[in-house]
C-alpha positions in Angstrom: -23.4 32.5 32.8 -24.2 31.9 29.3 -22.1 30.4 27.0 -24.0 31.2 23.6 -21.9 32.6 21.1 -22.4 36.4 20.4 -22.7 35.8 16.6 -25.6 33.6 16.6 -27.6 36.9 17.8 -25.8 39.3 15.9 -27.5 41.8 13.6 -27.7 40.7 9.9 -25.3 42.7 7.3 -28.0 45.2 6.2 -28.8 45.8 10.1 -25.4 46.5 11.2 -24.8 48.9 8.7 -28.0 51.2 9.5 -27.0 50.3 12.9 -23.2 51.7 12.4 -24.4 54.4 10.0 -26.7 56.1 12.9 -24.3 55.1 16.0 -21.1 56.6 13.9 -23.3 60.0 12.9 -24.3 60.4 16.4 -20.7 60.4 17.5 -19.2 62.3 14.9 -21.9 65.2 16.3 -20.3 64.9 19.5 -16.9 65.1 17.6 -17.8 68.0 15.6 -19.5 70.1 18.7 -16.7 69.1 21.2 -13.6 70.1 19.1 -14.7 73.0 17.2 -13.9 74.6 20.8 -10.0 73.3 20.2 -9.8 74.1 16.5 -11.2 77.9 17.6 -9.1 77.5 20.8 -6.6 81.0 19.6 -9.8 82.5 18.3 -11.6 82.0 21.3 -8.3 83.4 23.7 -8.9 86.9 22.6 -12.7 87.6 22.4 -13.4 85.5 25.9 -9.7 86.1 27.4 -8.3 89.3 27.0 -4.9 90.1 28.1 -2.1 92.1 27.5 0.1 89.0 27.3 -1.5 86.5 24.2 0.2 84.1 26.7 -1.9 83.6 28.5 -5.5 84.2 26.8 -4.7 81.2 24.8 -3.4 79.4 28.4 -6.9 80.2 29.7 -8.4 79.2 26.1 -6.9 76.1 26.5 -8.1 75.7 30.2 -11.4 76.2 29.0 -11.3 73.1 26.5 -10.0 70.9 29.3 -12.3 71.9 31.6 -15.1 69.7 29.2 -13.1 67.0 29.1 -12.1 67.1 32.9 -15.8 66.4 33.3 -16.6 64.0 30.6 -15.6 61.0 34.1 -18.7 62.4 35.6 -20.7 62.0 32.2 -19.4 58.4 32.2 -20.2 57.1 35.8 -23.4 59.0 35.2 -25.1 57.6 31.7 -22.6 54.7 31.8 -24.5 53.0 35.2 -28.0 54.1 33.3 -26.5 52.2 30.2 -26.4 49.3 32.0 -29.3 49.4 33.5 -31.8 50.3 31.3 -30.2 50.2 28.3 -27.9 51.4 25.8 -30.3 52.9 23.2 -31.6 55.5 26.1 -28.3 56.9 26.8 -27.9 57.8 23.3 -30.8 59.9 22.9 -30.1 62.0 26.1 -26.3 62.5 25.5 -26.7 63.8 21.8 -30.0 66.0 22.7 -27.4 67.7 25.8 -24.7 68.4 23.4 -26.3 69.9 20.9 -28.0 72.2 22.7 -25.3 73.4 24.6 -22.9 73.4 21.6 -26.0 75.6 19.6 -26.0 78.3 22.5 -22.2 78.9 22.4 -23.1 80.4 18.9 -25.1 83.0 20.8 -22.6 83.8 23.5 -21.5 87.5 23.9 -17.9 87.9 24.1 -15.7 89.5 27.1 -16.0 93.0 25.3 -19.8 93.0 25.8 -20.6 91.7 28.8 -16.8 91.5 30.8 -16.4 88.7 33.0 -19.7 86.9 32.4 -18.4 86.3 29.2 -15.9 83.3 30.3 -18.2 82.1 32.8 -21.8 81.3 30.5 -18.5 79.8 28.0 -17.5 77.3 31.1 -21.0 76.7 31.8 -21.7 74.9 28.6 -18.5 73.4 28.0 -19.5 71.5 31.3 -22.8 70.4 29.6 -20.2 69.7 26.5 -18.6 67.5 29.0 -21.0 65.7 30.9 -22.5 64.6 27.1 -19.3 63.2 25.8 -18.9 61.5 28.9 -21.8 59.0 28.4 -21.7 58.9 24.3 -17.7 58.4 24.2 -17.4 54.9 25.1 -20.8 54.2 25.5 -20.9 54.3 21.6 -17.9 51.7 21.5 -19.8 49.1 23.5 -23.2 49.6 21.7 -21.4 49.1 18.0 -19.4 46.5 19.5 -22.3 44.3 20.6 -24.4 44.6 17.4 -21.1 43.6 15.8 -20.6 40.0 16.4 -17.4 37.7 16.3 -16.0 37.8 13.6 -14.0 41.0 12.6 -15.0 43.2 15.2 -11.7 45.0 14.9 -12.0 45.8 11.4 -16.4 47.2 11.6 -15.8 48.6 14.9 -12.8 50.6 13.5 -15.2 52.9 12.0 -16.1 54.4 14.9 -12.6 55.6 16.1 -13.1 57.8 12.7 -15.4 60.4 13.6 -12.9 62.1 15.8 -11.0 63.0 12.9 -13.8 63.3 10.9 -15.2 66.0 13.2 -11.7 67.8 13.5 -11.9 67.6 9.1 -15.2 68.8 9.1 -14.8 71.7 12.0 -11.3 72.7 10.0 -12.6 72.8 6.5 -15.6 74.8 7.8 -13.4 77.3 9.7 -11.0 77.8 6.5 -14.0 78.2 4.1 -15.6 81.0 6.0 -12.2 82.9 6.6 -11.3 82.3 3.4 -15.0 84.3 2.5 -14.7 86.7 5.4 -12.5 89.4 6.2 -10.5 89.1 9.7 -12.8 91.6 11.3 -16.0 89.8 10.1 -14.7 86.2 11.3 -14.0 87.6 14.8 -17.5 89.5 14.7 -19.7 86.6 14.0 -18.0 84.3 11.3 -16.6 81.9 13.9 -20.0 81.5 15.6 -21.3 79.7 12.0 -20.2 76.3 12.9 -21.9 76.2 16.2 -25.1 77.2 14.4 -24.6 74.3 12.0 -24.8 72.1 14.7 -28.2 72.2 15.5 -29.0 71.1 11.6 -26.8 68.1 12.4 -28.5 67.4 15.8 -31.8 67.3 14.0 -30.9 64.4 11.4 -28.9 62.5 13.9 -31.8 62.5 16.2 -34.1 61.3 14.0 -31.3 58.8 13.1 -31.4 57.4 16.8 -34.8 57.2 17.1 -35.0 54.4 14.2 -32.1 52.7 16.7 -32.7 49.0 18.4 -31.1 48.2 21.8 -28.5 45.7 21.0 -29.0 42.2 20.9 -26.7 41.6 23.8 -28.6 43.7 26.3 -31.7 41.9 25.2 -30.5 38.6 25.7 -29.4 39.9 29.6 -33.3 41.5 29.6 -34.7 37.7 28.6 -32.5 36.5 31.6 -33.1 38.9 34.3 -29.1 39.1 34.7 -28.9 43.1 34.7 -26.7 44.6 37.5 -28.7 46.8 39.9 -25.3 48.7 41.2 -22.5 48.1 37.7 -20.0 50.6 38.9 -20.1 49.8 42.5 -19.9 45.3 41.0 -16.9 46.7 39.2 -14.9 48.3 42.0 -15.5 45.2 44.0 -14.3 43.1 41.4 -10.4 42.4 41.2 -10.2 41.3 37.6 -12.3 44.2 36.6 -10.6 47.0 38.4 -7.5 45.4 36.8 -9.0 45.6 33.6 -10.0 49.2 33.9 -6.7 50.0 35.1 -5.3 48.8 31.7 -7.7 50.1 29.6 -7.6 53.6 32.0 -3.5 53.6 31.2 -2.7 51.9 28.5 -5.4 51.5 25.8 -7.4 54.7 26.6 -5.1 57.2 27.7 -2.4 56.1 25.2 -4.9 56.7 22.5 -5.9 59.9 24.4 -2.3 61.4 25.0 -1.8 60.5 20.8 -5.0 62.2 19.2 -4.4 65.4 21.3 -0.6 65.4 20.3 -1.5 64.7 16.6 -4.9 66.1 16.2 -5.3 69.0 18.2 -1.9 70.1 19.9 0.1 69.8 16.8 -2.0 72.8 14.9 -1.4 75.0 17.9 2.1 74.2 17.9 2.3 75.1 13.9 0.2 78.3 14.4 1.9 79.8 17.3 5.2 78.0 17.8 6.5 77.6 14.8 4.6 80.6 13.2 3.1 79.0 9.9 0.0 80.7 8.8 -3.4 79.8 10.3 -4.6 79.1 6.7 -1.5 76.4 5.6 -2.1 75.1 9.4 -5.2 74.1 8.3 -4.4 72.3 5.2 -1.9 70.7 6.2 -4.4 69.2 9.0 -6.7 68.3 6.4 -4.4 66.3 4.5 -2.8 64.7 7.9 -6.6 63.5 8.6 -7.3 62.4 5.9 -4.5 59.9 6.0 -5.3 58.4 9.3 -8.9 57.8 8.2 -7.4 54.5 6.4 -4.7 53.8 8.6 -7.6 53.4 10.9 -9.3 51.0 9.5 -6.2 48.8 8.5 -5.1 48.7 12.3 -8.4 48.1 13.1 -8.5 45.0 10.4 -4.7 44.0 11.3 -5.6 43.7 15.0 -8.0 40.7 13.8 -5.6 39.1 11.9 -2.4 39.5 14.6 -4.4 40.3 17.8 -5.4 43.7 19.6 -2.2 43.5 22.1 0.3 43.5 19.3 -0.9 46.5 17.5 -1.6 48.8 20.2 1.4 48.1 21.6 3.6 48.9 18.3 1.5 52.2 18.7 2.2 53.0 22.2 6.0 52.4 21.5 6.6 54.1 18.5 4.9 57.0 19.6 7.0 57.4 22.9 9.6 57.1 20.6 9.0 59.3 18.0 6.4 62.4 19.6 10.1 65.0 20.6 11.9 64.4 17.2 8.8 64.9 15.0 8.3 68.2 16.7 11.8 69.1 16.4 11.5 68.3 13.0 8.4 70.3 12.6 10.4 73.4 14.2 13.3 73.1 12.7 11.7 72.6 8.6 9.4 75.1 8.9 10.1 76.1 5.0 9.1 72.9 3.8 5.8 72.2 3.9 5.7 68.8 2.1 8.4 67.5 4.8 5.7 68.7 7.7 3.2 67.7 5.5 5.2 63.8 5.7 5.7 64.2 9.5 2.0 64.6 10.5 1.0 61.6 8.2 3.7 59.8 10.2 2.3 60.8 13.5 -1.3 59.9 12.6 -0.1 56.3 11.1 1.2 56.1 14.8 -2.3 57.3 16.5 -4.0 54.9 14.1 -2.5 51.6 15.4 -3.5 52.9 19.0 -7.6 53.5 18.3 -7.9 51.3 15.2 -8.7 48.1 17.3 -9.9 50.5 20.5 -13.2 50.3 19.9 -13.6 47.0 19.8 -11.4 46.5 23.2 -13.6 48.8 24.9 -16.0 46.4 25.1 -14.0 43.0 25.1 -12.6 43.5 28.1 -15.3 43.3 30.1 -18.1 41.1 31.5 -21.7 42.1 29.2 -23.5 42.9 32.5 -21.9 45.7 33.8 -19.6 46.5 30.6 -20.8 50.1 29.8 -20.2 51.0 33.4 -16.6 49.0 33.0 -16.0 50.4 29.8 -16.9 54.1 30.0 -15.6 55.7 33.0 -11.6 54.4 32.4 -11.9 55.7 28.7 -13.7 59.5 29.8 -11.0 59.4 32.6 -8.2 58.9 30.6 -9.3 60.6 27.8 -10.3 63.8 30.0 -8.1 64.1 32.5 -4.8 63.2 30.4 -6.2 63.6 27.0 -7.6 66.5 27.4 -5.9 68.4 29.8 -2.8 67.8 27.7 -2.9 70.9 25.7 -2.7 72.9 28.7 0.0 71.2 30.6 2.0 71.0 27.1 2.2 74.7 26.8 2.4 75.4 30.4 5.5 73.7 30.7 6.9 75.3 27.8 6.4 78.5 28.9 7.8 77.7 32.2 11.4 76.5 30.8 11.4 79.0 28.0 10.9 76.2 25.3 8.9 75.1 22.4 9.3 71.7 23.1 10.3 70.3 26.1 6.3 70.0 27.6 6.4 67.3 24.7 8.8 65.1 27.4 5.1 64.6 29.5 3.3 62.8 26.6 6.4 60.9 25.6 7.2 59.2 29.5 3.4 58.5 29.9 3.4 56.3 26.2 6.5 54.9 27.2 5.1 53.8 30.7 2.3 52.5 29.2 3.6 50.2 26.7 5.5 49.0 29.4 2.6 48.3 31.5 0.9 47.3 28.1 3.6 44.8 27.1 3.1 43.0 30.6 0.0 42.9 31.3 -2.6 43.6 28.4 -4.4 40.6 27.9 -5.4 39.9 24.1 -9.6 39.9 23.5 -9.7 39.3 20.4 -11.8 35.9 20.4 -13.4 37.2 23.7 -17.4 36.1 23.4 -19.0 39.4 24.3 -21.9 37.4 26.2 -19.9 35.8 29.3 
C-alpha cells in the first residue's frame, strides 16, 4: 500500500476551484430537484391526494417524498460499486442526466382530478428515479471533492459542499414565494407550482456541460497507474471488520445524525410552522430563508473548526446539543407563535446546531475509509441513513403526532436517535483528520 502523501498529487488552487465550482453545481441540481418535492409537500397533498381528511393527503404527501429517499440505498450500492470501479467522473454524468429528467417530467404530470389514481402512481414512479439519482451523486460527490482536495484543510474546502442542501431548499423556497406572490391561489395550484420543475432542465443543461470539462481525481488515477482497483468494493467492504465498523459509525452517527438534523431543521420545521402552528405559508417561507441563510456560514466555520480541533469534537458537540435542544425549540416555536423575530432566533439556533453536524461531513465521508473501495464504503451508509432515517422522518414525525393527539411528541424519535448517537459517537468515532486519503 502506498504511503505517498495525498497533497503531493493534489489539484493546484485554480484546479480545485473549477473542480469544486462544477462538483458543488452538480449537487446543488440534485438539491434543488430533490426538495422542491418537500417544500411543495402540502401543495402536492391536495392535487395528487385528495381526501376528505387534509390529514392524511399531506400523510400520503409526505410518504411520497420518503419513498425517494427510501431508495436513494439502492442508488448508492448501485453507482457507488461503478464509482469504484471505473471511476468517479462517470458516475457523475449518469446521476445528474437521471435526475433531471425525471425531476423535468414531474412538471408535466396531470394531477388526481384528471387522470384519478394514475395520478399518484406516474408521481411515485419518478420520485424512484429522483431516488436512485441522489443515491449515487449524494456521497459520491463528497469523496470526489474530497480527493481533489488534499491535506491540508479539507474540513474547511470540503465544507462547501454540505451547502447546496440549503442552497437548493433557498433557491426552491424563494422561487415558490415569488411566483405565489405573482399568482393568484387558483393559478399557483393550476400550473404555477409546476414552474420550478421546468427550471430544472435549464439548470441540468449548464451543469452538464459543467461536468463534462470534469477530471477524474487524482487519487483514482494514481490506483489506475497501480492496478490496485477493487473488482467486488461492496462485497471487500462487508468482509472487512474495520470497514463494516466504520460504516456503522458513519451509518449512525455521522450520517444519520446529520440526516435526522437537516430534515428537523430544514424541511420538517416549515411544515410544522404551516400546519401546526398555523403561521402563514408566505412568513413560513421567509423565515426559512433567513434560517438558511445563516447556516450557510455556520457551515463553513464547523467545517474550518473541525481542522483546527478535529472532526470528532465538532460533530459530537452537534449530535449532543441537538438531542438536547430539538423538543424545547419546538415548544418554543408553538408556544411564541406571535413573535416572529423570537422564531426567527430559534431556527438560526437549530441550523447553528445542523452546521457543526455536516460542516466537517464531507470531508469524513471520505476519511474514513481505505481509497480503493471508498465510494462503495462511503456511499451506501450515508444514502442509508440519510434515506431511510432522514428521509422517512417527516412521515414518522407527523404520524406519531397524529397518533397521541399532539403537535410535538413525534419530535421524542429524532431526539433519542441524536442522543444514541453521540453516545455511540463519543465512544467510538475515531478522529480522520490527518488521515492520508491514499492508504
Amino acid at each position: 500500500m502506498t504511503d505517498i502523501s495525498s497533497s503531493k498529487i493534489q489539484a493546484s488552487p485554480h484546479s480545485y476551484r473549477k473542480v469544486a465550482i462544477a462538483a458543488c453545481f452538480g449537487t446543488f441540481l440534485e438539491w434543488y430537484d430533490f426538495l422542491t418535492f418537500a417544500t411543495l409537500a402540502v401543495v402536492f397533498a391536495p392535487l395528487f391526494f385528495p381526501s376528505s381528511d387534509p390529514s392524511t393527503g399531506l400523510l400520503a404527501s409526505l410518504a411520497t417524498f420518503g419513498v425517494g429517499m427510501v431508495v436513494r440505498p439502492v442508488g448508492a450500492a448501485i453507482f457507488g460499486s461503478i464509482g469504484d470501479r471505473i471511476g468517479r467522473r462517470p458516475v457523475f454524468m449518469i446521476t445528474i442526466t437521471l435526475m433531471g429528467i425525471a425531476t423535468f417530467c414531474v412538471g408535466f404530470l396531470p394531477t388526481y382530478a384528471q387522470v384519478g389514481i394514475w395520478a399518484p402512481i406516474l408521481l411515485v414512479i419518478l420520485r424512484l428515479l429522483q431516488g436512485l439519482s441522489a443515491g449515487g451523486e449524494i456521497g459520491g460527490s463528497a469523496v470526489y471533492l474530497t480527493e481533489h482536495a488534499g491535506d491540508s484543510y479539507r474540513g474547511f474546502k470540503t465544507s462547501f459542499l454540505q451547502l447546496m442542501g440549503p442552497l437548493g431548499i433557498l433557491i426552491s423556497t424563494l422561487q415558490i414565494a415569488l411566483l405565489q406572490s405573482y399568482l393568484t391561489p387558483e393559478e399557483f395550484l393550476s400550473w404555477g407550482w409546476r414552474v420550478p420543475f421546468w427550471i430544472s432542465l435549464i439548470l441540468l443543461l449548464i451543469a452538464f456541460k459543467a461536468r463534462m470539462a470534469l477530471e477524474e481525481t487524482p487519487i483514482y488515477l494514481q490506483l489506475s497507474k497501480t492496478e490496485t482497483q477493487s473488482k467486488s468494493p461492496l462485497r471487500e467492504n462487508l468482509k472487512d471488520p474495520e470497514t463494516r465498523k466504520r460504516m456503522f459509525l458513519l451509518f449512525f452517527c455521522i450520517s444519520a445524525g446529520g440526516a435526522v438534523l437537516f430534515f428537523c431543521v430544514q424541511v420538517y420545521t416549515p411544515i410544522f410552522l404551516k400546519t401546526s402552528v398555523k403561521l402563514p405559508s408566505q412568513l413560513v417561507d421567509q423565515l426559512s430563508v433567513y434560517a438558511t441563510l445563516a447556516l450557510l456560514p455556520l457551515t463553513i466555520f464547523a467545517g474550518w473548526l473541525s481542522d483546527k480541533v478535529g472532526r470528532k469534537p465538532v460533530v459530537v458537540s452537534g449530535l449532543i446539543l441537538g438531542a438536547a435542544l430539538i423538543l424545547p425549540a419546538f415548544h418554543l416555536l408553538q408556544n411564541n407563535s406571535d413573535s416572529t423575530v423570537f422564531i426567527a432566533l430559534i431556527l438560526i439556533c437549530l441550523s447553528a446546531i445542523l452546521a457543526l453536524v455536516v460542516g466537517p461531513q464531507t470531508a469524513l465521508l471520505a476519511e474514513l475509509f481505505p481509497a480503493k473501495t471508498r465510494n462503495s464504503a462511503a456511499t451506501l451508509p450515508h444514502n442509508l441513513a440519510a434515506g431511510w432515517i432522514g428521509g422517512l422522518l417527516p412521515l414518522i414525525v407527523t404520524w406519531l403526532n397524529q397518533q397521541w393527539a399532539s403537535n410535538v411528541v413525534g419530535l421524542w424519535y429524532p431526539t433519542i436517535f441524536l442522543a444514541s448517537g453521540a453516545v455511540v459517537a463519543i465512544l467510538y468515532l475515531p478522529e480522520t483528520r490527518k488521515a492520508n486519503l491514499l492508504n
